[in-house]
N, C-alpha and C positions, 0 to 999 in steps of 0.2 A: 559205359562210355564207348561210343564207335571209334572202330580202330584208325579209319581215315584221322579222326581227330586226334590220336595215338598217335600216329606218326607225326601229325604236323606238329604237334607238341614234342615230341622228343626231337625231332630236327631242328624246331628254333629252340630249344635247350643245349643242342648239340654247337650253334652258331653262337652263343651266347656265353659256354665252356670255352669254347674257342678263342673269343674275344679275350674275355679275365686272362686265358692263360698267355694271349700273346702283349697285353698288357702287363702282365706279370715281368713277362723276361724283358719288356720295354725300359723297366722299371728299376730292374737288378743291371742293366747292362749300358745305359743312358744317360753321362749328367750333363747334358747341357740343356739345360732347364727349356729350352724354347725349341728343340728338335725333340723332345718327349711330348712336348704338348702337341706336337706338331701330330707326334707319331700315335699320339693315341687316337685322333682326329683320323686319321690314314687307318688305323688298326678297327675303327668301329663302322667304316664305309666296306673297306675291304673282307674283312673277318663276320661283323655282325649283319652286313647284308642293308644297312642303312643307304640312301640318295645319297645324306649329305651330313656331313655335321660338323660343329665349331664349338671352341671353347670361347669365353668372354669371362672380363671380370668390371664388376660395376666398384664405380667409384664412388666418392662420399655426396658428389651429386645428383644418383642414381640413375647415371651414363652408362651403357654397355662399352666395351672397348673390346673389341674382337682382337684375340690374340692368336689366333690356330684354325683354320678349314681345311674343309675333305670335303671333296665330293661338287663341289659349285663350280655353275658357270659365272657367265653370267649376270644372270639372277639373283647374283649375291651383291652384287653391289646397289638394287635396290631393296634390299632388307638391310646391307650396312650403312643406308640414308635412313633409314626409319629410326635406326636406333640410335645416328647421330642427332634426331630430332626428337630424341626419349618416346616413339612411338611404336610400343613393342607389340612386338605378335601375342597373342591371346596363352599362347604355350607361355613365352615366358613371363605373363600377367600373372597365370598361375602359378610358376614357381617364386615368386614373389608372393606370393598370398600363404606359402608352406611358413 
């Protein structure tokens, strides 16, 4: 294996340790249910080096309901149209298809 590719792998390994662990103490330190959700959202832009990310929970009508972002301008409010119109992005097609 080339070492360039050595490093870049041990360094998103190293971002990726980073994240669980600062999830971790989120976890042990946090109960107010919607500032954890908040905080893991803020923990996986900041820590894991992601643009952006959200949690959502689908309902028994297979509606998304965004409940936590990080990292959006924006831009999110035309993908929190799409999903008020059950028109979801190909990403989460597939975690629907799991």
């Amino acid at each position: 294996m080339d070492s360039d590719h050595e490093i870049k792998n041990i360094k998103r390994l190293n971002l990726v340790l980073r994240a669980f662990r600062e999830v971790g103490r989120l976890l042990v330190t946090q109960n107010d249910k919607q500032k954890l959700i908040s905080g893991i959202c803020n923990i996986l832009v900041e820590k894991r080096g992601y643009y952006n990310a959200w949690i959502g929970l689908l309902d028994g009508n297979e509606r998304v309901w965004v409940i936590a972002q990080s990292g959006f301008n924006s831009q999110f409010d035309k993908m929190r149209a799409r999903l008020r119109k059950n028109e979801f992005t190909r990403c989460i097609q597939k975690t629907f298809e799991s």
